[in-house]
Each structure stands twice: as structure tokens, then as C-alpha cells.
N, C-alpha and C positions, 0 to 999 in steps of 0.2 A: 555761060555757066548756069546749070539748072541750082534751083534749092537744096538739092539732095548732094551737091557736091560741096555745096559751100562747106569750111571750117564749121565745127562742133559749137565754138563758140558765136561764132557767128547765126546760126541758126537758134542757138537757145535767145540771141539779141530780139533777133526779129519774131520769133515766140511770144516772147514776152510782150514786144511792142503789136504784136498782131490784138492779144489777150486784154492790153489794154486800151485799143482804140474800141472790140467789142465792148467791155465792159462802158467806156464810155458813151457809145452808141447807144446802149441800152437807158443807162441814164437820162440821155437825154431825150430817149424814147418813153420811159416812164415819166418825164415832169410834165411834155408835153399832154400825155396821157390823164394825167391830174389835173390838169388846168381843161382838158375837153370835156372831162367828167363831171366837174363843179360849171362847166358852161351847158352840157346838153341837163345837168340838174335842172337846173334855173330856166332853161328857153326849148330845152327838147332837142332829141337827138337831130331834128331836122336845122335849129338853131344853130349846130356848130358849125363855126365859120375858119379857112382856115388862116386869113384873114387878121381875124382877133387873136387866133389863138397864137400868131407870130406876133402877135402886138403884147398880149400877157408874157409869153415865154423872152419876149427880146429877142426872135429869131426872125432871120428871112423867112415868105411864104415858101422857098423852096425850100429851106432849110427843113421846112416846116414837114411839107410834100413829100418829101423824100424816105421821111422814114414810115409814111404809110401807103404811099402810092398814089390814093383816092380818097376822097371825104368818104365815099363808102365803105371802105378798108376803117376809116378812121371811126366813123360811127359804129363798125362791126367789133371792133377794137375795145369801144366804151362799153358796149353792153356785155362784151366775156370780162370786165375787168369789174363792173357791175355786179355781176352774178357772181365772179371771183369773190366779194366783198363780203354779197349779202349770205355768202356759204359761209362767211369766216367767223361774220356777227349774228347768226339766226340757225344757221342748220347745224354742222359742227360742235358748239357747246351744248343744245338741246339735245342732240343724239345720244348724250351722255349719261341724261337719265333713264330712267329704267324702263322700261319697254310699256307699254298700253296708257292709260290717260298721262300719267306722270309726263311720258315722253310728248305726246299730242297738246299737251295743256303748255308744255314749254316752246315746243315753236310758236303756238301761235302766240304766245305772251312776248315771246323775242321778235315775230312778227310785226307785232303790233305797235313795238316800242319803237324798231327804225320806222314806221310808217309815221309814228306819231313824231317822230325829229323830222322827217322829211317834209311835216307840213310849210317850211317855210323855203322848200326849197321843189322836192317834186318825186316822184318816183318813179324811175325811167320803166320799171315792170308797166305803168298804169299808163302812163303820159305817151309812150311809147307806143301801146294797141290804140290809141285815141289816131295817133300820126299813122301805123301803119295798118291800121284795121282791113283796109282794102287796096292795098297797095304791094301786091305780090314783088317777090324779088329777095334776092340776099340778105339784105337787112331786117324784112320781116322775117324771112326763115332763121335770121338767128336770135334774134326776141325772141318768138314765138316757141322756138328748141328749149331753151332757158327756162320759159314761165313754163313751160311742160315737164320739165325737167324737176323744177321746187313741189309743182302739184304733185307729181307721183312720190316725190317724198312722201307730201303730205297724206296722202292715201294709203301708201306702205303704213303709217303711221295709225291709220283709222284701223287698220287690215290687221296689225300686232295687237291693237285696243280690243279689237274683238277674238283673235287665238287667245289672246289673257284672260277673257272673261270680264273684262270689265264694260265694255259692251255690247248688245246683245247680238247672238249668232244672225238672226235675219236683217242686220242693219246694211242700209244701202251704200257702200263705202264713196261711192260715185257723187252720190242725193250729199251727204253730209259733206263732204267735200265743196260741194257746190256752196250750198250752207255756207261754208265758214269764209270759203275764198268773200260770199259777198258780202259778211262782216267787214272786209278790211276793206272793199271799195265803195263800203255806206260812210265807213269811217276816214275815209280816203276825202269823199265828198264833202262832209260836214265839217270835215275841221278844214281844209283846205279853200275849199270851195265859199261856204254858208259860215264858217269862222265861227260856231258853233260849239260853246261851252260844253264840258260832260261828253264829247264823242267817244274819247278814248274809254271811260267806264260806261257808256253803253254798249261798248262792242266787247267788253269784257261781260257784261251782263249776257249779252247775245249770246257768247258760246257756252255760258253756263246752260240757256236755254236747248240749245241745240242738243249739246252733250245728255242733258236729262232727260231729250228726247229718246234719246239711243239707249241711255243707259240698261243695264243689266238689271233685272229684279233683286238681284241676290247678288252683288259683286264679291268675287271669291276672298276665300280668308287665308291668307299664308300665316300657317301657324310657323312659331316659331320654332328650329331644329331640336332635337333631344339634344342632350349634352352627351359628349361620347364619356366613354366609361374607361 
């Protein structure tokens, strides 16, 4: 007897029991996912074992295996769930504010703050081109997608500062770009690295620098509306 013939109710059973063995799959596809993500934090996407990771979860290594295939799958896995993250905490609420520095000044400030939590732990954008700087293949191409991905934000961002006027038509959105990304891996460096007092307010001070490099001579005035009548 196929499924299509089964009783009505019968089918809405197995439905339902279909509906919840996916959802429990996924669950326990996301804990695992959680526990790879605070391990490739800590030791680097090449560090994840799957190994350990059935040792933290309580699961068989097949158990384990099974819901991604391959430690590649699993590593490619951590960095879209990564990028998931840092869209949730840094680009997203920024985008909120109002378009030219307001909006530039807030990424990189929400930038700066997960990088400054992550010094005890690592940040898979940094740790991750350290692992796969030269190492072609799936897992660098999808790193490398992602930090491409935040940069062009970050430039859409430089590119609105300047249609606003707030800084100046000839600024090189590409050069400044450049600029700020390597504020956050000098400040990457010193607090992490060199353990290094005052990193986080020199790389605050640093984009003040850069920005008044760019800046506009005359940054525009929004008068406020007439009052309607």
C-alpha cells in the first residue's frame, strides 16, 4: 500500500511524526553546531575534531558524522553560522542608523566591540585566513566569500558617506577601506597577541584619524523642515 492510499488519519500520524523527527534533527544539528563553534573559536577551524565534538555533545562519532558528512562540510558549516552571527551583532543594527558617517562610525564601533570580546577567545574572520591563506579549496572559498561579503558592506557604507557629503567626493572608498579593516587586525594583534592595554581606544582613536582624513571641508547642514501651515 503506497502513502497516498493510506487513511487520512493515518497520514496526518505520520506527518506529524515525519515533522518531528526533522525538527529534532535539526536540534541536534544546531547543539552540535554550537559546541564546533566555541571549539574552532578557541583552536581554529582546522582544530575541530569530530572526535571531541562527540565527547562535548554525548554523541557517537557517527552520530556525530552523520549530520554533516565531512569535517569539511562541518568546518564550512561554522563559518556560514559565524557570519550568521556576526550579521546579527555588527551589521543589522548598524544599518539602522542613518546613512553616511553616523551609519560607518556604527559598524565599525559594533565591529570593534565583538573583536574586543573575542580577544579571549579568537576570531574565526582572522584565525581562519592565518589557516587558510594558501590553502585553495572549499573551506577557503567560503571564508574568503563572507570576509568579502562584510568588506563590501563596509564600502557601500564609505560610498553613502560620500553621496551624503559628509566625506569628500574624491575619497578613495577602496584606500579607506583598507585603512579601517587594518585598525581591527592591529587591534586584533595587541590585545590578543601583545595583551596590550588601551588597544581597543587606539583603534578608536585610529578611525577618528582616518575619517578626518576623508572628511568633507564643509560637511552639509540639514536644516530643519518649515513647519506646514
Amino acid at each position: 500500500m503506497t502513502v497516498s492510499a493510506l487513511p487520512s488519519a493515518r497520514k496526518r500520524s505520520i506527518s506529524r511524526g515525519a515533522a518531528r523527527s526533522l525538527q529534532k534533527g535539526q536540534q541536534t544539528r544546531a547543539i552540535i553546531l554550537e559546541a564546533a563553534l566555541g571549539q574552532a573559536s578557541h583552536m581554529g577551524l582546522e582544530g575541530l575534531s569530530i572526535g571531541a565534538l562527540a565527547e562535548v555533545t554525548q554523541m557517537s562519532k557517527s552520530g556525530v558524522f552523520a549530520h554533516f558528512g565531512s569535517r569539511e562540510e562541518l568546518q564550512i558549516a561554522v563559518i556560514r553560522e559565524y557570519h550568521a552571527r556576526f550579521e546579527e551583532e555588527v551589521f543589522f543594527p548598524a544599518v539602522r542608523e542613518p546613512r553616511g558617517l553616523p551609519r560607518l562610525r556604527a559598524l565599525f564601533e559594533r565591529w570593534l566591540r565583538r573583536v574586543s570580546v573575542e580577544v579571549d577567545s579568537g576570531c574565526i574572520y582572522i584565525s581562519g585566513a592565518v589557516e587558510f591563506d594558501d590553502r585553495p579549496g572549499p573551506v577557503r572559498d567560503a571564508l574568503a566569500s563572507m570576509v568579502r561579503a562584510w568588506q563590501s558592506a563596509l564600502e557601500r557604507a564609505i560610498r553613502l558617506a560620500i553621496d551624503e557629503g559628509h566625506l569628500r567626493p574624491d575619497t578613495d572608498s577602496l584606500q579607506m577601506l583598507f585603512e579601517i579593516h587594518g585598525l581591527i587586525l592591529a587591534l586584533h594583534h595587541d590585545a590578543r597577541f601583545l595583551r596590550l592595554p588601551g588597544a581597543v581606544d587606539r583603534a578608536r582613536a585610529g578611525l577618528d584619524r582616518v575619517v578626518a582624513n576623508y572628511l568633507a571641508d564643509k560637511p552639509p547642514q540639514h536644516k530643519p523642515r518649515a513647519a506646514s501651515r
